[in-house]
C-alpha positions as CSV (number, residue, x, y, z in Angstrom):
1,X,18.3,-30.2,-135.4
2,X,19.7,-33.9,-135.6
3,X,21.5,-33.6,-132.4
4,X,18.3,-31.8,-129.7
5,X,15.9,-34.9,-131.7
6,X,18.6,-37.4,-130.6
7,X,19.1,-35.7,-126.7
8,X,15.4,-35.5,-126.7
9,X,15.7,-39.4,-127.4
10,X,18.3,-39.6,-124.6
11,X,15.9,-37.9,-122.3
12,X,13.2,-39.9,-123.1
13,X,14.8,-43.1,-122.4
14,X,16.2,-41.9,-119.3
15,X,12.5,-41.2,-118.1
16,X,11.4,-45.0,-119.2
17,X,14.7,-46.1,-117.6
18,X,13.7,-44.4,-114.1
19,X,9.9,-46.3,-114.7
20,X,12.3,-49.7,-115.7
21,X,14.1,-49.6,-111.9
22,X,10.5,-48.3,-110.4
23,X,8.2,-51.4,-112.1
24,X,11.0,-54.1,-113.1
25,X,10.3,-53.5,-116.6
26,X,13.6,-56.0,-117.5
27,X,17.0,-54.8,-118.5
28,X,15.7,-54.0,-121.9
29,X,15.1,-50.2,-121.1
30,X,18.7,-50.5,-119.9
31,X,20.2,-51.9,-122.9
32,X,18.6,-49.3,-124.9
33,X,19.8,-46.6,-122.9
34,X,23.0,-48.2,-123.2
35,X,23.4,-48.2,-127.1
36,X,21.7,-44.3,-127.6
37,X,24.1,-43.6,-124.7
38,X,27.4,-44.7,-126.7
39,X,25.6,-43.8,-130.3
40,X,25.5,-40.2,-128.4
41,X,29.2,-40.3,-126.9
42,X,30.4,-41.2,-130.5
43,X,28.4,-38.7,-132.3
44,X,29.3,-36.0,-130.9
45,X,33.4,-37.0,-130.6
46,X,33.2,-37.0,-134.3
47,X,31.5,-33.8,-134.5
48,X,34.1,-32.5,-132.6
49,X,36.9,-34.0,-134.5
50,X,35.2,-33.1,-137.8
51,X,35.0,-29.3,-136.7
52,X,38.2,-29.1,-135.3
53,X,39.5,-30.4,-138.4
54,X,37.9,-27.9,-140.6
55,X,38.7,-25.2,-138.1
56,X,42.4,-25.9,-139.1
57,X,41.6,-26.7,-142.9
58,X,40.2,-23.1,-143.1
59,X,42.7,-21.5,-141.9
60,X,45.3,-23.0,-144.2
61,X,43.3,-22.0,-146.8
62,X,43.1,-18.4,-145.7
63,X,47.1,-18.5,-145.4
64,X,47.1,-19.7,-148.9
65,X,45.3,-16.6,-150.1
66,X,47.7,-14.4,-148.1
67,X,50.6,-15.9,-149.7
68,X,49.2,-16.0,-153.3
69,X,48.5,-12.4,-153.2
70,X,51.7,-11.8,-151.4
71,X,53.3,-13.7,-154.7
72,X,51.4,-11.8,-157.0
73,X,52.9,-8.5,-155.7
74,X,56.2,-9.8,-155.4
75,X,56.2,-10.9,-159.0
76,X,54.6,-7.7,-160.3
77,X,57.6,-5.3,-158.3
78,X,59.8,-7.9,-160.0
79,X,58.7,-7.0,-163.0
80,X,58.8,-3.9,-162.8
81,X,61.8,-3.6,-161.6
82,X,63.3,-5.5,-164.5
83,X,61.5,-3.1,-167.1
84,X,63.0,0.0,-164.9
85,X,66.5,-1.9,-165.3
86,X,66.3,-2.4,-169.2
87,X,67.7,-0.1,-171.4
88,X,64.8,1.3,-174.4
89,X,66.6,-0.4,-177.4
90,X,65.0,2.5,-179.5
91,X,67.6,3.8,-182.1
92,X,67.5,7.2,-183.6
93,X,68.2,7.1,-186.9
């Protein structure tokens, strides 16, 4: 929702900064435009960056899960295994 209020913004200004060159309004319109402009470019690089970077934090987590339950069943054979292996030390008397 934040980002289509702030390219609404940007689409706004561009239509006051089209009236600015039409009635010499000043370079205040342009200023403006210049600042949501950069605001805009830096917003969404960091939106980008932050996705990207939970993109790849998700996935180690997921491969974290895979080897956890992978170490679970690899401790559990080895236990079982070692049971198999032992003798019973039940003597009959």
């Amino acid at each position: 929702m934040l980002w289509i209020l702030m390219l609404l913004a940007v689409g706004v200004c561009g239509i006051l900064g089209f009236y600015d060159s039409l009635y010499g309004f000043g370079e205040l319109m342009r200023m403006i435009n210049s600042g949501i402009l950069i605001l805009l470019s830096l917003g969404l690089l960091l939106r980008t960056w932050v996705k990207k970077n939970l993109g790849k934090t998700e996935k180690l987590m997921e491969r974290n899960l895979e080897l956890e339950k992978r170490v679970e069943e690899l401790c559990r054979l080895a236990n079982n295994q070692k049971r198999e292996a032992t003798p019973s030390h039940h003597s009959s008397l």
